[in-house]
DOPAMAR-428464 format. One record per residue (C-alpha): residue in three letters; y, x, z. Coordinates in nm, 4 decimals. Each point is the difference from the previous one (the first is absolute). Layout:
BEGIN
site residu->ala, c2->Y, c1->X, c3->Z
...
END
This chain:
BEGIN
site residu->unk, c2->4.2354, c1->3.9750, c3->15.8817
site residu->unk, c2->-0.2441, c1->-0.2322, c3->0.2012
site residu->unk, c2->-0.1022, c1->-0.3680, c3->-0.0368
site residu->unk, c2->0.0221, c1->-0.1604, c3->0.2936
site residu->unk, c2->-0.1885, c1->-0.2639, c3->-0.2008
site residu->unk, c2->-0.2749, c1->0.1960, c3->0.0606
site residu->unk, c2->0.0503, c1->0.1046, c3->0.3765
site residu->unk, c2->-0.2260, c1->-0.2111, c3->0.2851
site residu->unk, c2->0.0921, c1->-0.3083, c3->0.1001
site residu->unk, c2->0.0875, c1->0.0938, c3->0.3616
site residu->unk, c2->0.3275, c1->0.1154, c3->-0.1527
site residu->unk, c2->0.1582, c1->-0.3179, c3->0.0199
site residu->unk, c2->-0.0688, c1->-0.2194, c3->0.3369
site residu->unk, c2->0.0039, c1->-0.3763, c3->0.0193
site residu->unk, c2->0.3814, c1->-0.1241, c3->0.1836
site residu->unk, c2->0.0232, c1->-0.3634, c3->0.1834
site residu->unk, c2->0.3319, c1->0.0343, c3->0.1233
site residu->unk, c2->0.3178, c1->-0.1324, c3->-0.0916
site residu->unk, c2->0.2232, c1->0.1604, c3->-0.2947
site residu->unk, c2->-0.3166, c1->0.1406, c3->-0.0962
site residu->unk, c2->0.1735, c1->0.1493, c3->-0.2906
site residu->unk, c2->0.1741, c1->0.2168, c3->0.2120
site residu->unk, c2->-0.3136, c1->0.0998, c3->0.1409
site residu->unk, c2->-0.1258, c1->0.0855, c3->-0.2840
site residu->unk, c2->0.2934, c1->0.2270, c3->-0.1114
site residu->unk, c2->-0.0577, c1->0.1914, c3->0.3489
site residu->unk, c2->-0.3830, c1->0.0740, c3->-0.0978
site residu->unk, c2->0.0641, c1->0.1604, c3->-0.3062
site residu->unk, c2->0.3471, c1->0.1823, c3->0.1370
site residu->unk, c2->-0.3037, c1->0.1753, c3->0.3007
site residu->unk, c2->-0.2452, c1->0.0391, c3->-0.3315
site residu->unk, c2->0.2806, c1->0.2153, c3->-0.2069
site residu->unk, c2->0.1136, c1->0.1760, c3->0.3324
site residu->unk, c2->-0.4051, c1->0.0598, c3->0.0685
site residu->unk, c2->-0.0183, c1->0.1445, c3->-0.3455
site residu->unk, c2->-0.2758, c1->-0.2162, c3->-0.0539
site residu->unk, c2->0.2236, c1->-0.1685, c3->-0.2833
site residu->unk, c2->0.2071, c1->0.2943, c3->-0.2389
site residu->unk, c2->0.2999, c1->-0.0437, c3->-0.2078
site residu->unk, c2->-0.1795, c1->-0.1450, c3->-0.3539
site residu->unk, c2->-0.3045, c1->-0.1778, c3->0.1544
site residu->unk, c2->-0.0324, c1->-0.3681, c3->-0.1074
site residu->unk, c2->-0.0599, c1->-0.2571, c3->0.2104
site residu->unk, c2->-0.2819, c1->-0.2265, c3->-0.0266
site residu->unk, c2->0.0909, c1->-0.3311, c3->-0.1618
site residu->unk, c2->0.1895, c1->-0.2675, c3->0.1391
site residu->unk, c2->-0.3881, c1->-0.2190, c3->-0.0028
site residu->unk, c2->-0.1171, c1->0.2794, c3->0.1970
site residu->unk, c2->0.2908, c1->0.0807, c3->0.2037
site residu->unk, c2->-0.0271, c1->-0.4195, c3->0.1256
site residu->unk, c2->-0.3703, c1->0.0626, c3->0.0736
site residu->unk, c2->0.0325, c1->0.3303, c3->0.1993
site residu->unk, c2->0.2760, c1->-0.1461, c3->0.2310
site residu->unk, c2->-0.0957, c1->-0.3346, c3->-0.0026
site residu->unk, c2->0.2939, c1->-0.1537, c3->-0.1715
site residu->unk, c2->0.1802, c1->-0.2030, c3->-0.2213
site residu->unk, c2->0.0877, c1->0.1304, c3->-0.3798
site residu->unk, c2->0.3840, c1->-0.1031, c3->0.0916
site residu->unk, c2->-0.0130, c1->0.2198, c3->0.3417
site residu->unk, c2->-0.1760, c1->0.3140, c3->-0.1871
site residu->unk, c2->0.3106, c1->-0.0603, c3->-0.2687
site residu->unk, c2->0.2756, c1->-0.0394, c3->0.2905
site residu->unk, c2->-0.1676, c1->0.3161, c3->0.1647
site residu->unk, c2->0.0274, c1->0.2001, c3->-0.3651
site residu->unk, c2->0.3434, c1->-0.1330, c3->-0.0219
site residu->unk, c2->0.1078, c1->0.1604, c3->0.2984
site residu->unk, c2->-0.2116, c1->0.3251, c3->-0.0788
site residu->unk, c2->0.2179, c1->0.0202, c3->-0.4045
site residu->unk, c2->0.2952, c1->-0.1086, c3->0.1561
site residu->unk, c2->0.0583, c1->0.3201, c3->0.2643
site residu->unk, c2->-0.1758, c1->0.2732, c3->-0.2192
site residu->unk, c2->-0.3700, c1->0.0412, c3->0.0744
site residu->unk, c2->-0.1420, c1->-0.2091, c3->-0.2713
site residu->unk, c2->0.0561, c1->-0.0129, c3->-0.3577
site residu->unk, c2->-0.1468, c1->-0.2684, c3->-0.1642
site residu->unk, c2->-0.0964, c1->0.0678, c3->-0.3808
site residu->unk, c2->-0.0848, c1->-0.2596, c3->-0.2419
site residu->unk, c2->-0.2499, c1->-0.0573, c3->-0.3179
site residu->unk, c2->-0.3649, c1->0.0876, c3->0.0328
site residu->unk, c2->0.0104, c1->0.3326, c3->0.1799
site residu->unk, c2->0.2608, c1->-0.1471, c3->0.2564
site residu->unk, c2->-0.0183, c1->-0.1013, c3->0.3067
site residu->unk, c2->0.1461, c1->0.1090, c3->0.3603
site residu->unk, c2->0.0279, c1->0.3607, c3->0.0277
site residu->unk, c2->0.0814, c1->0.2241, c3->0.2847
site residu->unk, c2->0.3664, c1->0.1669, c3->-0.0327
site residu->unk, c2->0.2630, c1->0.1773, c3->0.2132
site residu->unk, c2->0.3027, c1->-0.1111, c3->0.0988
site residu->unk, c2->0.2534, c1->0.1634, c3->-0.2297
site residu->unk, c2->0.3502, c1->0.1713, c3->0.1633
site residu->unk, c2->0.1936, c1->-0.2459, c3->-0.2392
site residu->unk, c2->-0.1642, c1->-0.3046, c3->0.1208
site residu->unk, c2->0.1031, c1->0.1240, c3->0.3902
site residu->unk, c2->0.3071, c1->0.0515, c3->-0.1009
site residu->unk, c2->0.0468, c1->-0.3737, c3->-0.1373
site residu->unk, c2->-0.1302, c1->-0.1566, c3->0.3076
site residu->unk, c2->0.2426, c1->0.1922, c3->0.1907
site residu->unk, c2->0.2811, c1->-0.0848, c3->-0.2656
site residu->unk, c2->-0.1419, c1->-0.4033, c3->0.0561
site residu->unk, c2->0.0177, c1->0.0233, c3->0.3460
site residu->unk, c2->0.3620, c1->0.1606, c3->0.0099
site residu->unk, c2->0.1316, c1->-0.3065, c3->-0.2558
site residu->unk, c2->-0.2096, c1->-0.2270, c3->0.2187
site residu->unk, c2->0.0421, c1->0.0212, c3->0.3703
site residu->unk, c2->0.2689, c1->0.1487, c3->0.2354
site residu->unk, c2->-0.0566, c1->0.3192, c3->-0.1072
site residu->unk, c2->0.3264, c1->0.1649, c3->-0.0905
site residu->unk, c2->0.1081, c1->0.3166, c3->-0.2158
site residu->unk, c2->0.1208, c1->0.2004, c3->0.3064
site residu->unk, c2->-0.3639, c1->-0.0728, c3->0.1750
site residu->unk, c2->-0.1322, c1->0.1986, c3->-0.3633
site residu->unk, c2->0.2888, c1->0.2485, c3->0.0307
site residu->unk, c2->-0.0770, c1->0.1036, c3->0.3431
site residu->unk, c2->-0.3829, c1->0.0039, c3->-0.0832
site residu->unk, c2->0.0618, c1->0.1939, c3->-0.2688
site residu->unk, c2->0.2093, c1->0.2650, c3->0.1675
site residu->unk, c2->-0.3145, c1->0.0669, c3->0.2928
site residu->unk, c2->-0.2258, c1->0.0955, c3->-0.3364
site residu->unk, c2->0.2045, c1->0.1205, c3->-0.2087
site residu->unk, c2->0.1370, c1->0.2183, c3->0.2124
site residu->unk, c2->-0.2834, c1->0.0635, c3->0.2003
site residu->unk, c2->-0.1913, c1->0.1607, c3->-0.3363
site residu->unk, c2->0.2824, c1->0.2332, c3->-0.0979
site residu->unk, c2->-0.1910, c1->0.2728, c3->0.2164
site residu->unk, c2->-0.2613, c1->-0.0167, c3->-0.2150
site residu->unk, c2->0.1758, c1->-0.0474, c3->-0.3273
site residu->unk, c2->0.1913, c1->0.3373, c3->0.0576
site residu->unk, c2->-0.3087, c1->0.1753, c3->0.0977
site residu->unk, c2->-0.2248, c1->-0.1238, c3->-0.3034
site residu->unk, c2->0.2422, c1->-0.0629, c3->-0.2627
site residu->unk, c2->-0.1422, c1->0.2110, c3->-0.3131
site residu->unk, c2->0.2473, c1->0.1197, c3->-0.3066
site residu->unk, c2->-0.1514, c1->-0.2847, c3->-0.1898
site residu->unk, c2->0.1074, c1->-0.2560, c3->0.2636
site residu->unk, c2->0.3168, c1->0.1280, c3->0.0265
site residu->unk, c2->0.1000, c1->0.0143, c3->-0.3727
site residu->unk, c2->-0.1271, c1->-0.3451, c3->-0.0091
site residu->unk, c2->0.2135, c1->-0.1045, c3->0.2719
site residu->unk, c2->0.2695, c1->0.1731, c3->-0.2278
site residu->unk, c2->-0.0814, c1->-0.2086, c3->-0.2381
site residu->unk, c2->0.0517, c1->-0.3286, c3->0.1621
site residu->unk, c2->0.3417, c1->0.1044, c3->0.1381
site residu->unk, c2->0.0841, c1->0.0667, c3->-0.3727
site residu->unk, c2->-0.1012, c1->-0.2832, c3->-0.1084
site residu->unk, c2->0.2273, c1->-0.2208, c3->0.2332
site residu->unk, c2->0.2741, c1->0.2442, c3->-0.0486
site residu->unk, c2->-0.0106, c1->-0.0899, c3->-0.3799
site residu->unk, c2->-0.0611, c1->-0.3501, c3->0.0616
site residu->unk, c2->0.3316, c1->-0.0540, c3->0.1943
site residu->unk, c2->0.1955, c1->0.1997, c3->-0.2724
site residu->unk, c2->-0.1308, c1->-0.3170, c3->-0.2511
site residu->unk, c2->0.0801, c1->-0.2441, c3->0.2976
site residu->unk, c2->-0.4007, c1->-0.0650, c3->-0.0326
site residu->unk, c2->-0.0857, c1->0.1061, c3->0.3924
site residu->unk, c2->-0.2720, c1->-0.2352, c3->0.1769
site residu->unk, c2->-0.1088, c1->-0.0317, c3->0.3626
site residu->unk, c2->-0.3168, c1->0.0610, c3->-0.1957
site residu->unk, c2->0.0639, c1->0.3634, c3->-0.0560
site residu->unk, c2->0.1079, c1->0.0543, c3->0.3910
site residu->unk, c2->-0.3093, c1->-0.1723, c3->0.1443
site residu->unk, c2->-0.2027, c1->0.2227, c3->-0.2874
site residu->unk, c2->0.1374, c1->0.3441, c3->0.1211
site residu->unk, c2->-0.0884, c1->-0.1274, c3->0.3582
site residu->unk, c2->-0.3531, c1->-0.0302, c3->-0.1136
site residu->unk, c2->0.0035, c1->0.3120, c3->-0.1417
site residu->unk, c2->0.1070, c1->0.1735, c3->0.3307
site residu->unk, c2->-0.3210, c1->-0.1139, c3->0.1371
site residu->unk, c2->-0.2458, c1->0.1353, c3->-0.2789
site residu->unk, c2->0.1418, c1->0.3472, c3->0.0949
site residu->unk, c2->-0.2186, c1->-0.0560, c3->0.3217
site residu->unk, c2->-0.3570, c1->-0.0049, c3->-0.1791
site residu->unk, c2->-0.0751, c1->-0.2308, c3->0.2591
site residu->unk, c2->-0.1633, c1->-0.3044, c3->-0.1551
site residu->unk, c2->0.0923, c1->-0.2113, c3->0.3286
site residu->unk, c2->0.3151, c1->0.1391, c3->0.0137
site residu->unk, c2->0.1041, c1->-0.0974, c3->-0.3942
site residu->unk, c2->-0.1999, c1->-0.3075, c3->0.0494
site residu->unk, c2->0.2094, c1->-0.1421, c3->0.2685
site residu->unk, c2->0.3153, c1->0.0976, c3->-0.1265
site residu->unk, c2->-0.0970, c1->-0.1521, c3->-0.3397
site residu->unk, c2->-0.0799, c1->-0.3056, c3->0.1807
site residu->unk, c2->0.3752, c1->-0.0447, c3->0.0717
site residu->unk, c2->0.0881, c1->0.0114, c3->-0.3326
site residu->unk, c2->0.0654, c1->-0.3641, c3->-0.0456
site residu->unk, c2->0.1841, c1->-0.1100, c3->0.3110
site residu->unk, c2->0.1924, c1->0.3588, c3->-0.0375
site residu->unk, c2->0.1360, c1->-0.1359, c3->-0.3596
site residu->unk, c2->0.0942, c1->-0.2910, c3->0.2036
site residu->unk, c2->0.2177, c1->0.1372, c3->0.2710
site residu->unk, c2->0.1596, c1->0.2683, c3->-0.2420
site residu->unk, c2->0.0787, c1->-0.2799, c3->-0.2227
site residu->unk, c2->0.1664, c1->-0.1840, c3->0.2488
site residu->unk, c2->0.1729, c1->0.3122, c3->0.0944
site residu->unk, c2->0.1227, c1->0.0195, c3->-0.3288
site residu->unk, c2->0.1691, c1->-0.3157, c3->0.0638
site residu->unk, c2->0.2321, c1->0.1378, c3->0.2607
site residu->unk, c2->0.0875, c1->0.3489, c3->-0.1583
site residu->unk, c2->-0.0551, c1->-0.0110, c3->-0.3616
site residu->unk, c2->0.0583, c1->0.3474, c3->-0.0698
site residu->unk, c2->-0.2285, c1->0.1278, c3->0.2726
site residu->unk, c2->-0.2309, c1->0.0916, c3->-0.2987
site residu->unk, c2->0.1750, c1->0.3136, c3->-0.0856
site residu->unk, c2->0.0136, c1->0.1651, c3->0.3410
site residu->unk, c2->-0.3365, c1->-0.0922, c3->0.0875
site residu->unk, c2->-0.0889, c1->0.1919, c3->-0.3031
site residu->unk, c2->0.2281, c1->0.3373, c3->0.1540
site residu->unk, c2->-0.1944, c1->-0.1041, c3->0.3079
site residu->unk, c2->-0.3333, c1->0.0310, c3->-0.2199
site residu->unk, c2->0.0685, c1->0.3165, c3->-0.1157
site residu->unk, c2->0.0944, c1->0.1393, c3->0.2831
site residu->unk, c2->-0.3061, c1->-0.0922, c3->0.1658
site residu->unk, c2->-0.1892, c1->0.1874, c3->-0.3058
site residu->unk, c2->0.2230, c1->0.3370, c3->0.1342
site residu->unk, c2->-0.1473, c1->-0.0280, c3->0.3450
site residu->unk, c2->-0.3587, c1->-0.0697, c3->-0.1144
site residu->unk, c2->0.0669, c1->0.3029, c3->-0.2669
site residu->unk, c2->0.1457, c1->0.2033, c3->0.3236
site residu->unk, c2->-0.2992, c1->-0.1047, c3->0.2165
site residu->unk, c2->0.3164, c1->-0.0992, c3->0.2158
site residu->unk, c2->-0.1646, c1->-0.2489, c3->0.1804
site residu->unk, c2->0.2808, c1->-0.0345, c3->0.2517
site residu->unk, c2->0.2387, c1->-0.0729, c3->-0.2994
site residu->unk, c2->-0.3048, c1->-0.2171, c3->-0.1822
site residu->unk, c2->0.0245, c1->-0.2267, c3->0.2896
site residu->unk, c2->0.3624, c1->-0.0046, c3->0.0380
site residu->unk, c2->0.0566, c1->-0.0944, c3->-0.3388
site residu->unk, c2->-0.2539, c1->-0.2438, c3->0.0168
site residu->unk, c2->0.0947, c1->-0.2079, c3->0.3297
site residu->unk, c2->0.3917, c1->0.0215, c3->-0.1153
site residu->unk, c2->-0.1157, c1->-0.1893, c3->-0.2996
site residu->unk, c2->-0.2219, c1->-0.2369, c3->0.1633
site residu->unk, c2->0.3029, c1->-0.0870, c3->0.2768
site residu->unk, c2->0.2164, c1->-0.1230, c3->-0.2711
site residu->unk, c2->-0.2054, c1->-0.2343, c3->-0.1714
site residu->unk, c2->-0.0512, c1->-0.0886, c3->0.3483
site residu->unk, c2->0.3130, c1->-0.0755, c3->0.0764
site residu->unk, c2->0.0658, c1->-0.1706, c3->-0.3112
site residu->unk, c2->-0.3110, c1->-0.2627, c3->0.0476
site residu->unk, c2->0.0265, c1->-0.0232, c3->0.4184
site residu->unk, c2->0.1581, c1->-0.3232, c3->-0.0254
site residu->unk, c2->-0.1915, c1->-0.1538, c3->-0.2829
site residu->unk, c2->-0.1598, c1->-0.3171, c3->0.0611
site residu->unk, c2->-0.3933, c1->-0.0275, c3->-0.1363
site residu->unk, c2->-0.0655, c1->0.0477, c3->-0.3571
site residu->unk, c2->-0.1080, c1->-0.3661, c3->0.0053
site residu->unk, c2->0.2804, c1->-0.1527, c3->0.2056
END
């Protein structure tokens, strides 16, 4: 881990244009991409930051605002804190994508039918890389929701978790990243799903472990038929449903 405390001035370049802040967020977004900040480097303080760009302390603080707010900054307090490079984590994606789903027009079938391109779309992949371990823990999960609706304890939770899952048996970072980063507006169509067919917990489960057959086949003709029957009925069951906000 750097200091970009430490780093040349010409880092950071003087802005005299409005919503400077935002300026400011787009310098350090091209640093990080440059790799001339890394994950764990602190920034220089907010006195120095307002003398490099030529700023106010209350724009350099709007600007780190921003930077916190979507990921890319943590800020750490007492007297080794400061603002410190960080990436964006898969959970935090997945919130702003939950927030914008509750917040705009948005609507669960737009996430259903998003979610059936990837989700189908990786099932090549999962059949071909799945290992034993993946597989048993996919087992696992099926288990788990199979026991859960036998103690009338099933969650929307433990769906969108299995989903996840699926995507890990890629061993593509991208791949599990992006599907992660559905998690929270998935929880929020299933959910409403759950609204209109309350028991559609226990034959999404069948449907779960049906898809582990396939994978455990390397069937991925029957992978992907499994997977885009299940998909079609939670679309049909949220195609008419308003915006989570509405």
């Amino acid at each position: 881990m750097s200091d970009a405390t430490d780093t040349g001035a010409d880092l950071f370049k003087p802005v005299s244009v409005e919503r400077v802040s935002q300026v400011i967020v787009d310098q350090i977004k091209l640093l990080v991409r440059e790799g001339k900040l890394s994950t764990g480097d602190r920034l220089p303080s907010e006195r120095d930051l307002c003398q490099r760009f030529g700023v106010s302390r209350v724009t350099v603080r709007e600007a780190l605002r921003v930077l916190e707010a979507s990921g890319l900054i943590e800020i750490r307090v007492g007297a080794r804190g400061g603002a410190f490079v960080s990436s964006p984590t898969r959970e935090r994606l997945g919130e702003g994508l939950a927030d914008l789903m509750s917040l705009s027009s948005l609507t669960p079938a737009h996430i259903t039918e998003a979610r059936t391109i990837i989700e189908v779309g990786i099932l090549p992949f999962v059949v071909e890389r799945a290992t034993e371990a993946d597989i048993a823990r996919l087992r696992r999960m099926v288990e788990e929701g199979q026991e859960a609706l036998d103690r009338n304890a099933y969650t929307m939770n433990l769906s969108a978790a299995f989903h996840v899952g699926v995507s890990v048996c890629t061993h593509n970072p991208a791949i599990e990243a992006l599907v992660q980063s559905f998690h929270g507006p998935m929880l929020l169509s299933l959910r409403q799903a759950q609204l209109v067919a309350p028991a559609m917990g226990r034959r999404g489960t069948d449907e779960h472990a049906a898809l582990v057959d396939a994978i455990e086949a390397r069937d991925t003709e029957a992978a992907i038929k499994v997977m885009t029957t299940h998909l079609d009925r939670t679309a049909g069951l949220v195609r008419d449903m308003p915006p989570a906000g509405a």
